[in-house]
Every structure is written in structure tokens, then in C-alpha cells.
Backbone bond lengths (Angstrom), bond angles and torsions (degrees), N, CA, C in turn:
res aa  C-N    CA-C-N  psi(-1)  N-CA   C-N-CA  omega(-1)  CA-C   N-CA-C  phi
1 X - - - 1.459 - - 1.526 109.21 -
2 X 1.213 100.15 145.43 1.916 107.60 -165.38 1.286 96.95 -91.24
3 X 1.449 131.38 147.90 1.520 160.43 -155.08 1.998 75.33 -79.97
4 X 1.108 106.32 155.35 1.421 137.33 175.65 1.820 105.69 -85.82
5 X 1.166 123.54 140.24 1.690 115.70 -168.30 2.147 75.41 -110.96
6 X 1.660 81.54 154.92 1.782 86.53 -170.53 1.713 86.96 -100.45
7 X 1.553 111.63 -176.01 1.188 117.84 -163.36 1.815 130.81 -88.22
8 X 1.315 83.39 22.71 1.827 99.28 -176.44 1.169 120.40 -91.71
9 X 1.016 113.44 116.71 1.449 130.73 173.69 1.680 114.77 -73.87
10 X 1.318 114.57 143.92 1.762 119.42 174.42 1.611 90.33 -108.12
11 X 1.726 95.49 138.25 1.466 93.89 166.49 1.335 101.23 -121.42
12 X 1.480 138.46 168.83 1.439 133.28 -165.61 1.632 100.66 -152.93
13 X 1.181 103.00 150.61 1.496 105.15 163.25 1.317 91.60 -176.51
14 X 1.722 91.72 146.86 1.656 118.20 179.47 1.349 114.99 -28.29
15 X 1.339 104.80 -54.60 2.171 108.01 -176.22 1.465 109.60 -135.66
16 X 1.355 102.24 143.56 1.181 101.01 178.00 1.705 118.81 -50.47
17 X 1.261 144.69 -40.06 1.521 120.75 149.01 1.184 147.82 -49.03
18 X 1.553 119.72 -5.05 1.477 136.09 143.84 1.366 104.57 -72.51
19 X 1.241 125.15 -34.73 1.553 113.20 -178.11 1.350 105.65 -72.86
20 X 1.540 103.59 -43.95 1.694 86.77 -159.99 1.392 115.69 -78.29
21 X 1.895 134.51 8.78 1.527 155.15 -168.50 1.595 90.81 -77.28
22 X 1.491 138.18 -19.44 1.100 154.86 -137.82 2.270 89.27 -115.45
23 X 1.123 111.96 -57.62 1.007 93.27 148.71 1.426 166.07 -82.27
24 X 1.430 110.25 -164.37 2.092 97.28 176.69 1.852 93.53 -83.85
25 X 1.346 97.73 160.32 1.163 119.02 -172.63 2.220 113.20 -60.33
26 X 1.247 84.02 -19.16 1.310 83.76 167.46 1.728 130.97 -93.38
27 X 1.295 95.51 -2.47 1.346 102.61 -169.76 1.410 96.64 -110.00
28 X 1.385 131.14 -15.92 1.154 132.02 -157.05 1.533 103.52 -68.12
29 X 1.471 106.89 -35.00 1.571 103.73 -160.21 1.526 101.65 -71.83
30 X 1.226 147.24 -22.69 0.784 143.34 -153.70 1.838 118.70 -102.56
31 X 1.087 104.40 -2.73 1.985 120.16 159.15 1.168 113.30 -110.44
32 X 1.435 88.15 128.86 1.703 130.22 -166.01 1.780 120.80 -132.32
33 X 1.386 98.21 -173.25 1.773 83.36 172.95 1.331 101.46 98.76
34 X 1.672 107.07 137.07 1.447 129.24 154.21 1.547 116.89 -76.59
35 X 1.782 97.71 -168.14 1.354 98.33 178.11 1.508 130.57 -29.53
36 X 0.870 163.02 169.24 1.739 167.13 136.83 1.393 102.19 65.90
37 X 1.527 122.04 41.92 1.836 125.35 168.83 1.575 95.39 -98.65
38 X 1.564 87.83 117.32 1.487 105.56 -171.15 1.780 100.18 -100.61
39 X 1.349 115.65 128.58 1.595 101.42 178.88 2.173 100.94 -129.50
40 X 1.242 103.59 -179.13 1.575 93.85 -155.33 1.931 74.11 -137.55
41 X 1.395 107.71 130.76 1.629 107.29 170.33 1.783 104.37 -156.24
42 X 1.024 117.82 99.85 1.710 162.18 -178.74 1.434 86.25 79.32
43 X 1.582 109.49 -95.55 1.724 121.28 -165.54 0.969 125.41 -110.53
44 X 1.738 114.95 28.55 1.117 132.34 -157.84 1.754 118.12 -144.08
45 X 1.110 136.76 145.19 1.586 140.84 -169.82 1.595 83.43 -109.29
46 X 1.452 86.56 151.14 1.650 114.68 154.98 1.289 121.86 -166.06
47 X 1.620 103.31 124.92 1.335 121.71 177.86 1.483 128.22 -108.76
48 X 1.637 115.04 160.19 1.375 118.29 160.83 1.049 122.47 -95.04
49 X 0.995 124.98 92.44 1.791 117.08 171.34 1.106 127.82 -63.21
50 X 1.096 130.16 8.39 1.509 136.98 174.35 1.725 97.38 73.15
51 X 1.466 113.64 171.29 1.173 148.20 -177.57 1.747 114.28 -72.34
52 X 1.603 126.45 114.96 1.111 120.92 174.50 1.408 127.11 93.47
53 X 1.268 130.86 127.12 1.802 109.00 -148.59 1.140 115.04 -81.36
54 X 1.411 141.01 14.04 1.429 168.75 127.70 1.795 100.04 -17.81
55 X 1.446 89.57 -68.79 1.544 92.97 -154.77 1.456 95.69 -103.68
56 X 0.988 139.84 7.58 1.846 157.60 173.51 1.801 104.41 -84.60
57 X 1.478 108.84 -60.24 1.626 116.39 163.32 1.172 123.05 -54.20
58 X 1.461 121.84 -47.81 1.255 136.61 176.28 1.922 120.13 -43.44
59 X 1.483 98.88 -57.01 1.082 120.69 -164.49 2.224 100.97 -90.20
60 X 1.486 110.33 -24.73 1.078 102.14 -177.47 1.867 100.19 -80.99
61 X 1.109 103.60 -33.61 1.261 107.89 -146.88 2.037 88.36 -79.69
62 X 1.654 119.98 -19.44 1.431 92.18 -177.81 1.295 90.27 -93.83
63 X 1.464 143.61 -10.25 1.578 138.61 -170.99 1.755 103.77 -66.67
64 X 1.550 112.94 -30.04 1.232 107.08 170.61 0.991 152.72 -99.30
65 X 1.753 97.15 -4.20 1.411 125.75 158.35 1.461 100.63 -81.70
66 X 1.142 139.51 10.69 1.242 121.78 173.52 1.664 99.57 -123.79
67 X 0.813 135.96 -31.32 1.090 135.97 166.06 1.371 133.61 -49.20
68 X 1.854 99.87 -52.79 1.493 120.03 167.95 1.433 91.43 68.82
69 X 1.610 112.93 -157.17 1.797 134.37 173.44 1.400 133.82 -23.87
70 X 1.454 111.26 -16.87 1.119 130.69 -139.59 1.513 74.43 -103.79
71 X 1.316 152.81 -20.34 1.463 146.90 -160.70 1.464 86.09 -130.48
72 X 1.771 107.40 134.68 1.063 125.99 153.36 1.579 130.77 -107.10
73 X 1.289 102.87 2.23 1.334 117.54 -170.60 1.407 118.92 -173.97
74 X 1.626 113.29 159.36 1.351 112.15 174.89 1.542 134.66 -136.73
75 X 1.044 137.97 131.63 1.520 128.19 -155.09 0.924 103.33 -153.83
76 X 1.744 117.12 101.72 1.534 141.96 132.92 1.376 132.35 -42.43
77 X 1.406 94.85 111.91 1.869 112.95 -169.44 1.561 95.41 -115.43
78 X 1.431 96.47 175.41 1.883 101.29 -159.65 1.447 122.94 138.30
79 X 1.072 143.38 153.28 1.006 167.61 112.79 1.459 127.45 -11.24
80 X 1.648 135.40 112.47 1.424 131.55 152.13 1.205 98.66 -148.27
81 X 1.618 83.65 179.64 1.224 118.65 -169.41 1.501 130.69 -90.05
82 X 1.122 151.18 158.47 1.416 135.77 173.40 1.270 137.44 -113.23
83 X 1.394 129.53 135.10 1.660 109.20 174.50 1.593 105.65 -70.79
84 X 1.543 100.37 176.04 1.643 101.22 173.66 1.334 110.80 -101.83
85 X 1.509 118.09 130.46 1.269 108.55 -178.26 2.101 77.34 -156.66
86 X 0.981 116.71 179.74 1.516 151.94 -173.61 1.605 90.66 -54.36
87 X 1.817 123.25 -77.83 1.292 129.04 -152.99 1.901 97.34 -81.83
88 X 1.579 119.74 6.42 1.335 102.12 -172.98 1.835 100.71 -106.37
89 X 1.185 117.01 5.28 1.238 114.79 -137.96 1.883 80.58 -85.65
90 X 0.985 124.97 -70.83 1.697 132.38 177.81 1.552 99.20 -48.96
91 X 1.242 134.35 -28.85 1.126 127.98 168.11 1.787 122.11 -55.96
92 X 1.227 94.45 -33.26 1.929 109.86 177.77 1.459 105.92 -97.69
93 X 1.024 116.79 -31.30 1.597 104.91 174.20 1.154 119.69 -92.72
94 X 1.424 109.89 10.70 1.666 103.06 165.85 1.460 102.41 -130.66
95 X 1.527 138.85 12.12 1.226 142.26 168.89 1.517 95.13 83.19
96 X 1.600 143.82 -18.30 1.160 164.40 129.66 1.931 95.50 69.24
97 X 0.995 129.17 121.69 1.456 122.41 -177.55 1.516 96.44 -104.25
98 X 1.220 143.79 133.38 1.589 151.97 -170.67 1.741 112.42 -148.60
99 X 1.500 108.55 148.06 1.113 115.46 -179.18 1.578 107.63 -81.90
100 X 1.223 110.01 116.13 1.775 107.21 160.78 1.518 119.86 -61.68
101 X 1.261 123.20 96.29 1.555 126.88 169.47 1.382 123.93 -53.54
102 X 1.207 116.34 -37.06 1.536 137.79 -159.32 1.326 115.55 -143.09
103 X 1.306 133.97 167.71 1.644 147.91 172.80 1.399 105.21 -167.23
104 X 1.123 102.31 137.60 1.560 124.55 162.64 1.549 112.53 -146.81
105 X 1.275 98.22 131.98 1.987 130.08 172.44 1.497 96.82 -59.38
106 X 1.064 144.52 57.43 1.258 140.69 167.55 1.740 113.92 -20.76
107 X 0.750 104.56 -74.24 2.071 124.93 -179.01 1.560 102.06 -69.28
108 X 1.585 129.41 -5.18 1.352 116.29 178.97 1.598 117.25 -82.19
109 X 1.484 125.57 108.11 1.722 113.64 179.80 1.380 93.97 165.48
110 X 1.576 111.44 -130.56 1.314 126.95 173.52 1.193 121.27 -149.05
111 X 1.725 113.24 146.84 1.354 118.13 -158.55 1.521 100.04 -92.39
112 X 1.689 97.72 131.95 1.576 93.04 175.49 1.749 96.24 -133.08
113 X 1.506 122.15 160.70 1.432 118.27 169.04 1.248 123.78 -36.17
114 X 1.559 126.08 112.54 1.286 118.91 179.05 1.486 103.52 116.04
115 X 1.318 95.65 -21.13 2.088 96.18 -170.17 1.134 120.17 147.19
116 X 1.744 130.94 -171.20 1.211 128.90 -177.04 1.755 119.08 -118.50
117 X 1.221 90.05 133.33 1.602 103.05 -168.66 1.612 93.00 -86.98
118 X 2.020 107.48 108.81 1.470 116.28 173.84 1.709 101.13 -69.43
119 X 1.452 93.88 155.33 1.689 115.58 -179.49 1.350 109.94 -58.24
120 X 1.425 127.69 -14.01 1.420 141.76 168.31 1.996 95.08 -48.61
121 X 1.389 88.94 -79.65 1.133 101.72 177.97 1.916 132.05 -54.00
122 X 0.972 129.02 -27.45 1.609 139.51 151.10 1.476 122.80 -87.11
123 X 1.704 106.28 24.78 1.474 110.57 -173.95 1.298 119.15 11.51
124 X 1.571 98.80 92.22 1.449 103.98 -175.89 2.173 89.40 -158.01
125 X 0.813 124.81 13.39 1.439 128.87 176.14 1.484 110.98 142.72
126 X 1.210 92.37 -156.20 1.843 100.36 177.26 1.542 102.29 -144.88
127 X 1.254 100.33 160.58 1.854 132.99 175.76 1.047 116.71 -142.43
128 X 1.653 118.48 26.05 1.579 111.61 166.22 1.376 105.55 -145.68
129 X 1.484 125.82 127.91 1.033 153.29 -162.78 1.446 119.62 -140.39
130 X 1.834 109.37 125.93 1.386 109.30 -164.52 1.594 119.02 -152.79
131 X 1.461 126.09 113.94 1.463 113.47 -167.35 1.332 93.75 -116.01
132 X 1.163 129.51 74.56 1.668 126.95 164.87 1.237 122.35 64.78
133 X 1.526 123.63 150.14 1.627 120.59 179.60 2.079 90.75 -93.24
134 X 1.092 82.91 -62.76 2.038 78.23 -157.88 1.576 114.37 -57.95
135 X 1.734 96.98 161.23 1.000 92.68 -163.46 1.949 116.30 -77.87
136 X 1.321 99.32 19.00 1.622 103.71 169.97 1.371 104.46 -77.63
137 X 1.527 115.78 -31.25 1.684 100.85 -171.59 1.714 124.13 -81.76
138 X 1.220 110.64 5.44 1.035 129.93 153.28 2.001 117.94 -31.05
139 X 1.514 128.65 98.76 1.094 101.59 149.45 1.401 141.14 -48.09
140 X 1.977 94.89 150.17 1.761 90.44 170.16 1.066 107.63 -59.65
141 X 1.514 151.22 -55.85 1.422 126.68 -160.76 1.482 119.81 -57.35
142 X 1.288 128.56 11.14 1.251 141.35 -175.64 1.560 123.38 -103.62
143 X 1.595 100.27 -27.96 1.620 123.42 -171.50 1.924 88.76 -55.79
144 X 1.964 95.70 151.35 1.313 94.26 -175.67 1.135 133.62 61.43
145 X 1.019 133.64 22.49 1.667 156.69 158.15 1.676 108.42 -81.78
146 X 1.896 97.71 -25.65 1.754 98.84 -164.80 1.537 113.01 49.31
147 X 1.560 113.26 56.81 1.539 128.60 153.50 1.081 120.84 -99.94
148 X 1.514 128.77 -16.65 1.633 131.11 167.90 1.374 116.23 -37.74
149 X 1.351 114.00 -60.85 1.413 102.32 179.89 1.925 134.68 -61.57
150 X 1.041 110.11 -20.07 1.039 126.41 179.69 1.472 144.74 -65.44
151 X 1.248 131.55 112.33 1.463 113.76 -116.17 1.829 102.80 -85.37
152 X 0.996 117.72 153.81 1.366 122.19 178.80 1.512 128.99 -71.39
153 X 0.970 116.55 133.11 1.840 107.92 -160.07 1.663 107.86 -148.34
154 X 1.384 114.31 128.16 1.264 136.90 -170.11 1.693 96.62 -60.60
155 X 1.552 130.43 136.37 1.140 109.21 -174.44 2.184 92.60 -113.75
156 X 1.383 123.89 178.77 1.341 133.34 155.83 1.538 116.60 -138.55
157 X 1.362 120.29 117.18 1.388 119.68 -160.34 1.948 97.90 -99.21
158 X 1.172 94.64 119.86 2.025 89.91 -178.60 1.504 87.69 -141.67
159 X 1.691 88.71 176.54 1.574 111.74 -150.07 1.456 76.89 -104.34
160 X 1.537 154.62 -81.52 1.314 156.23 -161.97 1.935 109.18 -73.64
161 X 0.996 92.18 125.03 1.693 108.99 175.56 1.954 104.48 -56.31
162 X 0.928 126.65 102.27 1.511 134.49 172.81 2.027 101.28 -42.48
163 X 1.731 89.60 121.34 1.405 97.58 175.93 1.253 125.80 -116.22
164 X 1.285 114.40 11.14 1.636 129.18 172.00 1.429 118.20 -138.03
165 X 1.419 108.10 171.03 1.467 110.32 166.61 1.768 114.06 -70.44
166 X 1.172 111.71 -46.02 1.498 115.56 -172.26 1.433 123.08 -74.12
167 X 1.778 119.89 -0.43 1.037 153.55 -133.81 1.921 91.76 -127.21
168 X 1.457 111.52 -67.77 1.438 129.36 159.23 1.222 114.40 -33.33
169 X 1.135 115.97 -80.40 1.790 135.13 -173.95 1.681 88.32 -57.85
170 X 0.910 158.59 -27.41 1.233 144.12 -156.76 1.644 97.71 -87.64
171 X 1.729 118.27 -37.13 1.437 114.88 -129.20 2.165 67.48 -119.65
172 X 1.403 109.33 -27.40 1.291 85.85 179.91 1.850 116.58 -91.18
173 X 1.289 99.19 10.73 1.865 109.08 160.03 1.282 95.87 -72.38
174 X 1.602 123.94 -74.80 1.155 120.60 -155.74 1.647 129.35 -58.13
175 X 1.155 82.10 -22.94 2.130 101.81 177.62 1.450 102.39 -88.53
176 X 1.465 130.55 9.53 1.333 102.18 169.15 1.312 124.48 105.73
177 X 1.322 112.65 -9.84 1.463 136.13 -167.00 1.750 117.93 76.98
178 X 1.878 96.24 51.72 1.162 108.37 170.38 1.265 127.01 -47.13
179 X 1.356 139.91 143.03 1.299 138.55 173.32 1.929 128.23 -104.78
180 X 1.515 95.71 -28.62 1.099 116.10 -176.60 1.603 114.27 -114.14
181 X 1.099 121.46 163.17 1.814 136.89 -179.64 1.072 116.00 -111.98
182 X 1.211 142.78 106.76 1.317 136.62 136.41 1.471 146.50 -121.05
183 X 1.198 118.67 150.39 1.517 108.23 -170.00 2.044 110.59 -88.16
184 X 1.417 110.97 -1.52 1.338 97.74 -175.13 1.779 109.13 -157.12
185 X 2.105 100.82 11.87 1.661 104.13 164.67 1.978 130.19 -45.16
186 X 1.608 99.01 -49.54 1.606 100.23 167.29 1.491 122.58 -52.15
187 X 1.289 112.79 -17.43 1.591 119.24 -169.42 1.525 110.03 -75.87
188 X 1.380 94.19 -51.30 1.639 91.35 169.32 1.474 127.59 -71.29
189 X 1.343 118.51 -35.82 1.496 100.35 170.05 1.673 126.91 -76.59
190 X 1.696 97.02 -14.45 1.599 94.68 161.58 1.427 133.15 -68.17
191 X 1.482 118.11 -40.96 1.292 147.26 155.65 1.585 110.82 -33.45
192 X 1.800 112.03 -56.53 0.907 108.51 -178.03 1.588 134.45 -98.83
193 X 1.622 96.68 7.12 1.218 118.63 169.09 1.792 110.24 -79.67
194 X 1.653 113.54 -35.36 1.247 107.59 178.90 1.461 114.73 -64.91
195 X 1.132 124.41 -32.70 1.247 119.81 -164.16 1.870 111.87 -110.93
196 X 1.081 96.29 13.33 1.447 107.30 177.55 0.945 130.59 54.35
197 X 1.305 118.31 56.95 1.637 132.15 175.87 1.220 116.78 -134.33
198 X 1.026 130.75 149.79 1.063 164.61 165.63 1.482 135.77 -35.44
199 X 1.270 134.34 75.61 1.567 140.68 -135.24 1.210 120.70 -117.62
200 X 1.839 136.12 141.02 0.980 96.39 173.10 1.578 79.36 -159.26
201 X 1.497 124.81 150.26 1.460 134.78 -153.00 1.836 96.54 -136.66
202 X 1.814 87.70 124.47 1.944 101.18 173.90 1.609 94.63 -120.44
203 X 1.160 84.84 138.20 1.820 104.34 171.11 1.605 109.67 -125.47
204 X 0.776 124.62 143.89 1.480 143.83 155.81 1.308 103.95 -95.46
205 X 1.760 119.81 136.95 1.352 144.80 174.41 1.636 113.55 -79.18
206 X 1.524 123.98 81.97 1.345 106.48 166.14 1.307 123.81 -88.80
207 X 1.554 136.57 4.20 1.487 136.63 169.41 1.149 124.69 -165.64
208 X 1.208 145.95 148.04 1.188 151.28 139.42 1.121 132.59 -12.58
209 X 1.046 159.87 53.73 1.771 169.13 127.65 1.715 105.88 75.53
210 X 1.162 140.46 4.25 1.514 132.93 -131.44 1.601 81.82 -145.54
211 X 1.371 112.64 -148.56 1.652 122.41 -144.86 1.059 94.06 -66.22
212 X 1.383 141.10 163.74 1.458 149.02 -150.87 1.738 87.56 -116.10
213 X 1.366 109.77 89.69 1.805 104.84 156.28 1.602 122.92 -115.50
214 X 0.884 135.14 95.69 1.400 136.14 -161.35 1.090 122.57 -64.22
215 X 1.455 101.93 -30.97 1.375 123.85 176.54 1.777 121.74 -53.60
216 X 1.881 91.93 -19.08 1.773 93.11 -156.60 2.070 73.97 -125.31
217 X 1.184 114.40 40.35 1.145 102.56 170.50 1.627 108.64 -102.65
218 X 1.006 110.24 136.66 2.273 112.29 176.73 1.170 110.32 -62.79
219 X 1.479 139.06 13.03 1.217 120.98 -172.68 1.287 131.86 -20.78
220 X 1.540 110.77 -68.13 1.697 136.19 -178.10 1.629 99.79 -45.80
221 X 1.351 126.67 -37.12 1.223 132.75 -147.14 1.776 103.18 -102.88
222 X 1.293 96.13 -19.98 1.844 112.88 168.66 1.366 122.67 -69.75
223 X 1.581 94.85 -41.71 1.148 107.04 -170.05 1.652 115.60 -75.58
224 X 1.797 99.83 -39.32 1.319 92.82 -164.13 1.891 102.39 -76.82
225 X 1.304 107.07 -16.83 1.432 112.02 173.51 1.620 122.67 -60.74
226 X 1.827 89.36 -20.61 2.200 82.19 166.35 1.053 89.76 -115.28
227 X 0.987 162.06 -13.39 1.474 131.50 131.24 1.269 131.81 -10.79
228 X 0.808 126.89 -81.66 1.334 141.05 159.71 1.714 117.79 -40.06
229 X 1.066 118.37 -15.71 1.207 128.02 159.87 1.727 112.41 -86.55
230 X 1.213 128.80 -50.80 1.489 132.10 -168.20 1.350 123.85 -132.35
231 X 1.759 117.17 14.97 1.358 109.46 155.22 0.793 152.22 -81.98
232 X 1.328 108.30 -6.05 1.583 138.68 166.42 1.559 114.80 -48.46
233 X 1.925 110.89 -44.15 1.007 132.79 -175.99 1.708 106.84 -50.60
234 X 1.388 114.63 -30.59 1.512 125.91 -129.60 1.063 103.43 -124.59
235 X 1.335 126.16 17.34 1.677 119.00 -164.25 2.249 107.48 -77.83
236 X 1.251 96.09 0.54 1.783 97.49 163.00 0.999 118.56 -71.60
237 X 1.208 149.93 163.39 1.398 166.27 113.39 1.241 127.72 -21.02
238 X 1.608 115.95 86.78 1.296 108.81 -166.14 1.347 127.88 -55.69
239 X 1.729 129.15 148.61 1.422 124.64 -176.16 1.192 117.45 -139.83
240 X 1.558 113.27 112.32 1.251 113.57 -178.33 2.027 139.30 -52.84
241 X 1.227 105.24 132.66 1.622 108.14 -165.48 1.448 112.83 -108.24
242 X 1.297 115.68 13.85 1.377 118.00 -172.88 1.466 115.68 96.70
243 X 1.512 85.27 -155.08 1.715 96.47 -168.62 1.576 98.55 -114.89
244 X 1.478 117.91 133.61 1.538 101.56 168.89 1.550 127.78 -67.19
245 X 1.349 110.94 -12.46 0.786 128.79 177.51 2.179 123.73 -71.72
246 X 0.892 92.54 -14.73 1.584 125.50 -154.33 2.113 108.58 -100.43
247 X 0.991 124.35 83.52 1.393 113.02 166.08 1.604 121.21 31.88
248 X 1.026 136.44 70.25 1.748 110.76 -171.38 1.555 109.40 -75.01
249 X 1.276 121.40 136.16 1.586 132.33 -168.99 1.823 91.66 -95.35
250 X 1.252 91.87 110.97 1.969 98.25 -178.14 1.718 104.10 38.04
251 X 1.273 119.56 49.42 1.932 114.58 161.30 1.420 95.66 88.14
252 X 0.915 112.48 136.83 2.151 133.03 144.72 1.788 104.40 -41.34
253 X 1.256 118.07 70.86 2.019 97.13 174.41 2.214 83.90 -128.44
């Protein structure tokens, strides 16, 4: 009989200022750290996985080999971007925070005339990843988070940030009728597919998929929107646990 996993959740996001949007505004200032900065706040881990699903896998995948039992679950917070389609449009004008259901590597395989043949297809891996639209498919370690309501959204995980409209529509054909952008969504459900747990990824909408203006991006307005979703969770004082990367002296607690 398998050891019992205790009730701590890992939360992750690309940089430590996507991580820290996750807290109250007072706590925020105080999480920091590159890739594999592991921090501990009441009954709960939070990490940076760094930038890009390279260094997102990397860093999830030794945080949970080091962790082991002690994690029952995992939940990717963060920031993207959107294609334009009908259901994204209130999603960008309100910075809109949504559960990613799905991801697919669009550009992962080989290029043949006409398009790219995914690794699905040349049995050689996978690029499609999927934990349910409704809010029944929700794990229990997730219940009480107040993610039910939140609308469900097709995700596309790529290596280059989309800089046009014609650029979008291209990459959200190939994904399936992707809705969302990210540079490191596949990472977590691969990560958390190896080790058999239980995953589930919120993004907030700061722009539109098309010319790169930063200026007209919602950040502030993303943030305070997962905020408002998971600071409640967070009212401890975050405390740093090292590096996952780094020797752990008897575990990260």
C-alpha cells in the first residue's frame, strides 16, 4: 500500500512576479528568485520555474522529486496572451483570469508540405494534453480554490511569443482552436503527468496575440484578477526554502 500524499499543494509560475500576483499585496513584495526558488507560505510551496517549458519542466520536475509525498497537487498561475476569436474578446478587455483545460505544442514534430506532422502522429511522444472542461473534472485537491466558476479555455504552448494577427490564427488552427498563449502550459501537465498528480493551470489575459505593445498590455489588472482568486489562501509570510536545484538539508519544510 502506497504512503498517503499530505495536503500541500505546489504552486508555480514562470517568474517570481507571476508568482507573487498570487498573493495579497503586502506579501507580494517580498518573493523573488530565479529558476528553481523554492519558497514555503502556511501549507503550501511555491515555485519559479523559470521562463519557457525547457526550464518550467526542468525545475518542476526536480521540485517534485524532491519533495516526493509531501505534494498532492499542482497549480500553474501566470499570465497569457490570447488569440482573437468571439469567446476571447471579454477575456482581453477585462484581463479575464481562466482555467487552461488543455495544451498542445503546436510546432512540436516535423515539417512536411502543407504543415507539421505532431509526434502523436510519427510515434515518437505527445503534444496534446487535457484535464477536462467542467467544473466536475476538477481534482479534489483543488476543491475550494473557487476555480469552478471560471471559464474554460483551450491552451497552445510555443517557444516564440505570437506577433501578429495572421501569425495567431495560424498557430490557433494548428492547436485545435487554441484560445490561450503560453510559453511553459505543456510543462506542467507533462511534469505532472510523470509523477502522477493531479494538475491544474490559471492564467490571466494581459493581451491580444498580434503586434507586440507592452505598453497596452493589462498586466496590473491580471494580476489583481488572481489575486483575488488566491490571496486569501496566502495570508502567511512567505519563507524561503532554497533552490531545488541545490542539496536539500533533511527536505525544503
Amino acid at each position: 500500500m502506497s504512503a498517503k500524499r499530505s495536503g500541500r499543494l505546489l504552486f508555480c509560475a514562470a517568474t517570481a512576479a507571476e508568482l507573487a500576483a498570487i498573493l495579497p499585496l503586502e506579501r507580494a513584495a517580498l518573493l523573488s528568485g530565479g529558476p528553481g526558488s523554492l519558497w514555503t507560505c502556511g501549507t503550501d510551496y511555491l515555485l519559479v520555474s523559470g521562463v519557457g517549458r525547457a526550464s518550467a519542466a526542468l525545475s518542476l520536475g526536480a521540485a517534485l522529486a524532491r519533495l516526493g509525498r509531501e505534494v498532492r497537487g499542482v497549480v500553474q498561475v501566470g499570465f497569457a496572451g490570447a488569440y482573437r476569436c468571439a469567446r476571447t474578446r471579454e477575456w482581453i478587455a477585462g484581463a479575464r483570469a481562466v482555467r487552461v483545460v488543455s495544451e498542445t505544442e503546436p510546432e512540436c514534430g516535423a515539417a512536411v508540405p502543407g504543415g507539421i506532422l505532431a509526434l502523436e502522429e510519427l510515434g515518437l511522444g505527445k503534444t496534446r494534453w487535457s484535464s477536462g472542461r467542467g467544473p466536475e473534472a476538477l481534482p479534489e485537491p483543488f476543491a475550494g480554490l473557487g476555480l469552478e466558476s471560471l471559464p474554460a479555455a483551450r491552451g497552445a504552448t510555443v517557444d516564440c511569443s505570437t506577433g501578429s494577427l495572421a501569425r495567431g490564427a495560424e498557430l490557433r488552427a494548428r492547436a485545435g482552436g487554441a484560445e490561450v498563449e503560453s510559453l511553459e502550459g505543456s510543462a506542467l501537465f507533462e511534469a505532472a503527468e510523470r509523477f502522477a498528480l493531479p494538475a491544474v493551470e490559471i492564467r490571466a489575459v494581459t493581451n491580444l496575440c498580434a503586434k507586440r505593445d507592452r505598453a497596452a498590455w493589462k498586466t496590473a489588472e491580471a494580476a489583481a484578477n488572481l489575486r483575488k482568486i488566491f490571496a486569501a489562501r496566502f495570508r502567511s509570510r512567505p519563507r524561503p526554502a532554497g533552490s531545488v536545484f541545490a542539496p536539500a538539508a533533511g527536505g525544503a519544510r
